[in-house]
C-alpha positions in Angstrom: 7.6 -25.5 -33.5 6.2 -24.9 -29.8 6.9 -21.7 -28.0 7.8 -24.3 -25.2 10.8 -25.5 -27.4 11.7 -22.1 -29.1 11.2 -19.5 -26.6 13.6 -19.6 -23.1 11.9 -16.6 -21.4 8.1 -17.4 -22.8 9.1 -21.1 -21.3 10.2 -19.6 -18.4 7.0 -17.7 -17.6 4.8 -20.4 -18.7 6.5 -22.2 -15.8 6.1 -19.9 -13.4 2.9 -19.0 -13.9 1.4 -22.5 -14.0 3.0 -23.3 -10.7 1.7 -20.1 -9.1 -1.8 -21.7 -10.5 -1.1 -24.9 -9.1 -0.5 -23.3 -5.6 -3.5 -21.2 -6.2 -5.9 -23.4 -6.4 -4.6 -25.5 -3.5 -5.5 -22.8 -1.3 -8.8 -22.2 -3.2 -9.6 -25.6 -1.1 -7.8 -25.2 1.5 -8.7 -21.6 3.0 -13.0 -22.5 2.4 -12.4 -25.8 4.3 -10.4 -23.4 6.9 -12.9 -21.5 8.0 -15.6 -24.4 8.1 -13.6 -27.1 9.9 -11.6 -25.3 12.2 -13.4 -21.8 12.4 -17.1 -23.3 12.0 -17.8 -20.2 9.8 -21.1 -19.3 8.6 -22.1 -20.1 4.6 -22.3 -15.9 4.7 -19.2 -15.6 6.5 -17.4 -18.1 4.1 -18.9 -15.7 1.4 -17.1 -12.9 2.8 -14.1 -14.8 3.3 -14.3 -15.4 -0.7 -15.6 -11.8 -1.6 -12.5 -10.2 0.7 -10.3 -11.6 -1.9 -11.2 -9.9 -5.0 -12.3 -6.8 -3.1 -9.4 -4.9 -4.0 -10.4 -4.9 -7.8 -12.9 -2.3 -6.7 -10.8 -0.6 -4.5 -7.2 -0.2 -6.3 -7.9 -1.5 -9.9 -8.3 1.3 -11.4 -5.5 3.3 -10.8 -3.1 0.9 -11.0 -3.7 0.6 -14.3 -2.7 3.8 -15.1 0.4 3.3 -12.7 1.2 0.1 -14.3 1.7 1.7 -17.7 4.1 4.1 -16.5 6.0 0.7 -14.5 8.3 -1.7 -15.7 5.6 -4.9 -15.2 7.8 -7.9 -14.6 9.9 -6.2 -11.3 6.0 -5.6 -9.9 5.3 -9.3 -10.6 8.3 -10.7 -9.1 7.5 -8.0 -6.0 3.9 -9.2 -5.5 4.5 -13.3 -5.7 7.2 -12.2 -2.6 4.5 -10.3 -0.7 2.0 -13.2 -1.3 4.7 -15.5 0.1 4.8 -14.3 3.5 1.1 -13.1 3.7 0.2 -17.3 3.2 2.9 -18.3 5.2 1.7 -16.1 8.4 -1.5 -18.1 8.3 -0.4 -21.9 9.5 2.1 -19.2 11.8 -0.5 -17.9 13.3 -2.6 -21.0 13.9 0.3 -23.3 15.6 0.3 -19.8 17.4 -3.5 -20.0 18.8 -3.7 -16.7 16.6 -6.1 -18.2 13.8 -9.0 -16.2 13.4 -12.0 -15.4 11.1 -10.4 -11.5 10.7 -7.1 -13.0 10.2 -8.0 -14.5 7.4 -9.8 -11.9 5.8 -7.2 -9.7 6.5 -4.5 -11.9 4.8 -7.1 -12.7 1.6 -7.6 -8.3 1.6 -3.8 -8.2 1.0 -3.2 -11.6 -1.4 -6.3 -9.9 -3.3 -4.5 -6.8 -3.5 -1.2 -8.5 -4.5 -3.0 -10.4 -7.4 -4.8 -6.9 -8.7 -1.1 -5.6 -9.3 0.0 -8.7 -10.6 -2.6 -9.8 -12.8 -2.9 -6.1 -14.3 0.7 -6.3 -15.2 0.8 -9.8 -16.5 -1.8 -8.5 -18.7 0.0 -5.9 -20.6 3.7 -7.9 -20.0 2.8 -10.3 -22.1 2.2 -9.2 -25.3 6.0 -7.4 -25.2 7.5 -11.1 -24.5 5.6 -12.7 -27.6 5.7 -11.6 -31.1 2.0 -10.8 -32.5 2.0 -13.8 -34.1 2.6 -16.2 -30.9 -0.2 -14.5 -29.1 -2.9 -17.2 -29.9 -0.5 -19.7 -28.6 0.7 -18.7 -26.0 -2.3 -17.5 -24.5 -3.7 -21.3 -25.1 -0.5 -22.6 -23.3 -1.6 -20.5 -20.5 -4.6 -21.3 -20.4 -4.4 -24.9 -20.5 -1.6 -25.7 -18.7 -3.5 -23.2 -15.9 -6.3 -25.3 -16.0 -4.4 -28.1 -16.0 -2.1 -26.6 -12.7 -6.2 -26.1 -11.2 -7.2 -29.9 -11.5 -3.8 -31.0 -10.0 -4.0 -28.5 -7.2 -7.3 -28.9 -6.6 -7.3 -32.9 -6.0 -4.3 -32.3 -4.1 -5.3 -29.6 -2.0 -8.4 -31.6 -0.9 -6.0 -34.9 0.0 -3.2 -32.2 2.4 -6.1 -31.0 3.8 -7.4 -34.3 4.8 -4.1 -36.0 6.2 -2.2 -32.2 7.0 -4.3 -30.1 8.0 -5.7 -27.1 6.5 -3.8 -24.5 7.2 -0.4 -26.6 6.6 -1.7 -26.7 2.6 -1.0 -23.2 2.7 3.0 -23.6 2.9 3.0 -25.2 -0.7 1.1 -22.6 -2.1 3.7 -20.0 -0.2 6.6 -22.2 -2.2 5.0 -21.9 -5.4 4.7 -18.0 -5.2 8.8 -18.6 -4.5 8.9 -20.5 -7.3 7.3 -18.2 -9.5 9.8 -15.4 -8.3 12.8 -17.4 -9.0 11.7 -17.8 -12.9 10.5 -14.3 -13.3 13.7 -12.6 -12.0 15.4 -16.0 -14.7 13.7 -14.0 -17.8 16.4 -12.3 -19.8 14.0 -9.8 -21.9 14.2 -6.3 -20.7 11.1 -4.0 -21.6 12.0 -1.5 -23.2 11.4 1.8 -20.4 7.7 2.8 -20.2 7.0 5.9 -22.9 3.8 6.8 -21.5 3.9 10.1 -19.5 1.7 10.4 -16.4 -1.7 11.9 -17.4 -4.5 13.5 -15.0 -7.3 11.5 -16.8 -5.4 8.5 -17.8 -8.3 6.4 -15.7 -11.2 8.3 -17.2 -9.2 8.1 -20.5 -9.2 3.9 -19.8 -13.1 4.2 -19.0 -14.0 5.9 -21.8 -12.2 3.8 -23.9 -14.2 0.7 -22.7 -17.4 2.9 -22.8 -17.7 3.7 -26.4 -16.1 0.8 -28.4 -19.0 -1.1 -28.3 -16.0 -5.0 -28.5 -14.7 -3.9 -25.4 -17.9 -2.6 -23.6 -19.5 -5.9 -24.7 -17.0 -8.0 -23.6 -16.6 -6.3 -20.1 -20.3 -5.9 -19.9 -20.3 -9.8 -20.2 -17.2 -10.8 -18.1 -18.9 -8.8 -15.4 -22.8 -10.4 -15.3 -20.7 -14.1 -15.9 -18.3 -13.8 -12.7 -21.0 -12.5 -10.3 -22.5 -15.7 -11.4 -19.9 -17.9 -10.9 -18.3 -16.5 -8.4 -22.1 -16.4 -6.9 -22.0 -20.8 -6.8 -18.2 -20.8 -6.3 -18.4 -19.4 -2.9 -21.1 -21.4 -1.1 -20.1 -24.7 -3.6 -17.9 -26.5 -1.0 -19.9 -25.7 1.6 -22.7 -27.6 -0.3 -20.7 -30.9 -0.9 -19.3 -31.1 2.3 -22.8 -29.9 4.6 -25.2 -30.7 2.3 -23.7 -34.1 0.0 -21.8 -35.1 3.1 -18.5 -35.6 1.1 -14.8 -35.8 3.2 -12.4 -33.0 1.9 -10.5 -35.3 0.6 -13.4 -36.3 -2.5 -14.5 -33.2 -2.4 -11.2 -32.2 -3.8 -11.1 -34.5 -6.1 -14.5 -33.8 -7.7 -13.3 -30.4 -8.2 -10.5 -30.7 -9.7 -12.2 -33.6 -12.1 -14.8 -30.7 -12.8 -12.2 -28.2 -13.6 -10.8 -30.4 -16.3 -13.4 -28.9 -18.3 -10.5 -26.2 -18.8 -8.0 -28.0 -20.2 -10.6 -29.0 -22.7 -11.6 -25.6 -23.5 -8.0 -24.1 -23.8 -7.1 -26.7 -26.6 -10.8 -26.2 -28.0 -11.3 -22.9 -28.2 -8.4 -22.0 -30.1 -9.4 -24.6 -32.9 -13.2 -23.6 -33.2 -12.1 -19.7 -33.4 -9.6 -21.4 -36.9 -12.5 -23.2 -37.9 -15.8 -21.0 -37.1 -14.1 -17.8 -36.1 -13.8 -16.2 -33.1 -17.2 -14.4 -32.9 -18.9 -17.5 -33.8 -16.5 -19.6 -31.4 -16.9 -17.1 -28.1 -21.0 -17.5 -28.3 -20.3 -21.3 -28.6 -17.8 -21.5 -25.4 -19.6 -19.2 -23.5 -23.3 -19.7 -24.4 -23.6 -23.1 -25.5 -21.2 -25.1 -22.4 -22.1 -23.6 -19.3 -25.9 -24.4 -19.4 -24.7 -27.8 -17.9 -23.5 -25.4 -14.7 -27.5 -26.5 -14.5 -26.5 -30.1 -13.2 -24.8 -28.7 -10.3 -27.2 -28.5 -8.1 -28.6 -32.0 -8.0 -25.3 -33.3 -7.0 -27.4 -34.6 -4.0 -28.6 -37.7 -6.4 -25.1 -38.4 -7.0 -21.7 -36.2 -7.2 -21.0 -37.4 -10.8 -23.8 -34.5 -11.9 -21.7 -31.8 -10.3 -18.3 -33.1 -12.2 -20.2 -32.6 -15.7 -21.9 -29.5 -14.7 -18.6 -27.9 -13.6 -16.8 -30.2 -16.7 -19.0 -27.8 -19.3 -18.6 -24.2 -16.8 -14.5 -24.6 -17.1 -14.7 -25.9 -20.7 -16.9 -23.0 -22.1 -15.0 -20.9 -19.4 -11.4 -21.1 -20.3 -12.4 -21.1 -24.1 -13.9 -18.0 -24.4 -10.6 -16.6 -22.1 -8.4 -17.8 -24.8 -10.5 -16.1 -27.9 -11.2 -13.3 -25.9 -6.8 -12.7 -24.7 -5.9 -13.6 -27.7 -8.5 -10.7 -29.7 -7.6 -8.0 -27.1 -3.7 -8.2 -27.3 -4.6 -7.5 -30.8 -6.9 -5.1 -30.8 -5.5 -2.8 -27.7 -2.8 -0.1 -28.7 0.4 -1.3 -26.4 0.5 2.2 -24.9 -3.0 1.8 -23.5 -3.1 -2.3 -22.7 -2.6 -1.6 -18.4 -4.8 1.1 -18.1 -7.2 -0.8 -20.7 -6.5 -4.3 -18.7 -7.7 -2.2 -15.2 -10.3 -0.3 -16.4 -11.8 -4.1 -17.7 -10.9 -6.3 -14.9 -12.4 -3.2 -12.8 -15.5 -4.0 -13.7 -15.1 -7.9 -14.4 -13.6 -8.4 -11.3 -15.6 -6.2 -8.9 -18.1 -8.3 -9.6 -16.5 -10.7 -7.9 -17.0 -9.5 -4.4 -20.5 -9.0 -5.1 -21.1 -12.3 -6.5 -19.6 -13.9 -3.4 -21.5 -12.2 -1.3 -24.4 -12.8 -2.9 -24.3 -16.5 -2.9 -23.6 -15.7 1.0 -26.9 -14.1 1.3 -28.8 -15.9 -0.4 -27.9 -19.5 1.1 -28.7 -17.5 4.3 -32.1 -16.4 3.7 -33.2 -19.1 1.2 -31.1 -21.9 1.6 -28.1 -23.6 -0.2 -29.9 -25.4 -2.5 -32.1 -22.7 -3.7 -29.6 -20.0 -3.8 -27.3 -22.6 -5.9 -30.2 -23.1 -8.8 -30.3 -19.0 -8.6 -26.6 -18.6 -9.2 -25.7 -21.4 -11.5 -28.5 -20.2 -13.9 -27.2 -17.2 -13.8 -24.0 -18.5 -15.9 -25.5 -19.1 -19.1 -28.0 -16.4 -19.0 -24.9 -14.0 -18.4 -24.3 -14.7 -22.6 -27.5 -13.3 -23.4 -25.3 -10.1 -23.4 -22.5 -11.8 -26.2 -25.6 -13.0 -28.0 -27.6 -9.8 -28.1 -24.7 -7.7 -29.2 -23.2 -7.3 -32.8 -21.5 -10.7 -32.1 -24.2 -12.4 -33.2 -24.2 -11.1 -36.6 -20.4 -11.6 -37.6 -17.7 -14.7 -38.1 -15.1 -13.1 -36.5 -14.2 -10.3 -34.5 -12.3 -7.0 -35.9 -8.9 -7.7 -36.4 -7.5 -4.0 -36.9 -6.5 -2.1 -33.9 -9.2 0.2 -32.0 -8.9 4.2 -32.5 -7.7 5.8 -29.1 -9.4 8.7 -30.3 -13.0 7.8 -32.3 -15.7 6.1 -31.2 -16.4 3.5 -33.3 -19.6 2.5 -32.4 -22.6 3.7 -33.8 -25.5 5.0 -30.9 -27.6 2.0 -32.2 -25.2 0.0 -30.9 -24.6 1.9 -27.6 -28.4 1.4 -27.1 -28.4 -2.6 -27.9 -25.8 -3.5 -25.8 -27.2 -1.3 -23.0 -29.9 -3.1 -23.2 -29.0 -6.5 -23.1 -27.6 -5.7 -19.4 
């Protein structure tokens, strides 16, 4: 029977979670368009505005993974959608004010990205205490699809309040949904039990070193981070494309979005069932290798917009499928006592990328062009597998299902060498 039927607290976050999503990506819309149509922001300077968001992974990520497994997570989540409240709601404040600037914004997306590292590190290790072992590949498809799901909804509606609204009026229904979020968190009724882990000087090298010499995790991080500089790389100059370059109204443009990002409500259902039938190795090169060559398509949206809804369909299909293999194996695989610290040292890496990948799409729509630096980038998404594919992946069904050793290496320096490599 479904976790959504059985379970009152997994129910509970599930809801939460996919409205904070749904909020999310109506802001995803609305803060780009921002900065173009009101602002008349530079393609580098709507870069930045993208890169300032996921800055903090580099800054913070780290050590607040270490912090984070000395924390109870779910009061941190429930304190971070509050912060991220008021941050989003100072914006349309500020510009009924004739306070809306370029630094403003950056200023509030430095903060929100801050928010989200402590957040999304603890959501990371809360959630395999709220589900038995045996839920985890469920619920982490749940997630998944009813967050891409949350993404297509937002982002079709974010494009139509932007167009009859106003931009900066979208950003009060993303500010309720972080309310929303806080009201079913603080509604869960499982306690954690208190934090065991002691505060350790080299907890963070301990998580690095960790990630370093399994040769699962360092693949898999090594991967995450070459795919979301990438992405992130097209994401950030993409809606400046449709609506410069196309010459699409903010309205469609939202709505080709969120018709692309469908793709992950495909890939949540799908990757779950080709990880039964293939296994998981076999189904993570097949979401993230095989898919996102369509992100090829993108580009020639100019001869008609249909080619960037099936280049983006195949990027959020192969996307959100190889999330859901990869959650579902590394819940499994990481000890609990090391899951934050684990979680940060990954997204460290997999999420600093981010930054750089938004600033590189900047720069190079600057200096070459936006059509040229959107071949560059979305090429870059499936040749960001090579690293799954050149890796001792290839070469198995499925993926270890034991639990790492915190204290032995358990890859051989053959290995170390060929995944280095692959980089």
């Amino acid at each position: 029977m479904s976790l959504l039927r059985t379970h009152r607290d997994f129910r509970l976050f599930w809801t939460g979670e996919t409205i904070n999503r749904f909020g999310t990506a109506i802001s995803g819309v609305a803060i780009p368009l921002i900065a173009i149509s009101e602002l008349e922001a530079s393609t580098f300077e709507v870069g930045v505005l993208t890169a300032a968001a996921w800055a903090p992974w580099l800054l913070i990520g780290l050590p607040v993974g270490a912090w984070i497994d000395r924390r109870h997570r779910r009061p941190l989540m429930i304190g971070t959608s509050v912060i991220s409240l008021m941050l989003l709601a100072a914006v349309p404040v500020a510009s009924s004010a004739g306070l809306l600037s370029v630094q403003l914004l950056l200023t509030v997306a430095l903060l929100t990205g801050a928010s989200s590292v402590v957040f999304q590190t603890a959501y990371g290790a809360y959630l395999p205490t709220l589900l038995d072992p045996a839920d985890h590949a469920e619920g982490n498809a749940k997630l998944q699809g009813s967050a891409s799901a949350a993404q297509i909804v937002g982002l079709g509606c974010g494009g139509l309040i932007v167009q009859f609204a106003g931009a900066t009026n979208a950003l009060y229904v993303d500010a309720a949904t972080f309310a929303l979020a806080a009201l079913c968190l603080t509604a869960i009724r499982f306690r954690e039990h208190h934090p065991t882990t002691a505060r350790q000087p080299g907890a963070i090298r301990e998580g690095i070193r960790l990630v370093a010499h399994d040769v699962w995790l360092r693949t898999l991080t090594l991967f995450g981070a070459i795919s979301n500089l990438a992405l992130m790389g097209y994401q950030a100059i993409v809606v400046v494309f449709l609506v410069r370059t196309v010459g699409l109204t903010p309205g469609t443009v939202g709505v080709l979005i969120a018709a692309a990002a469908s793709g992950g409500v495909v890939g949540a259902f799908v990757g779950r069932r080709l990880a039964a039938r293939f296994g998981d190795a076999r189904a993570l090169l097949l979401c993230e290798l095989g898919l996102p060559t369509l992100a090829l398509l993108i580009p020639l949206a100019q001869l008609s917009p249909a080619l960037y809804v099936i280049g983006g369909f195949g990027v959020g299909a192969g996307v959100v499928g190889g999330n859901v293999v990869k959650s579902t194996f590394l819940q499994a695989y990481c000890p609990p006592d090391l899951r934050g610290r684990l979680s940060a040292t990954a997204s460290f890496v997999n999420y600093g990328t981010i930054p750089l990948g938004a600033l590189l799409g900047g720069s190079l729509a600057s200096w070459l062009g936006i059509e040229a630096a959107l071949w560059i980038t979305t090429a870059g998404v499936p040749l960001a597998a090579s690293v799954l594919y050149f890796s001792p992946i290839r070469h198995r069904r499925d993926l270890p299902t034991d639990q790492m050793s915190r204290n032995v290496s358990i890859c051989a320096p053959s290995e170390l060498s060929r995944v280095a490599s692959s980089s």
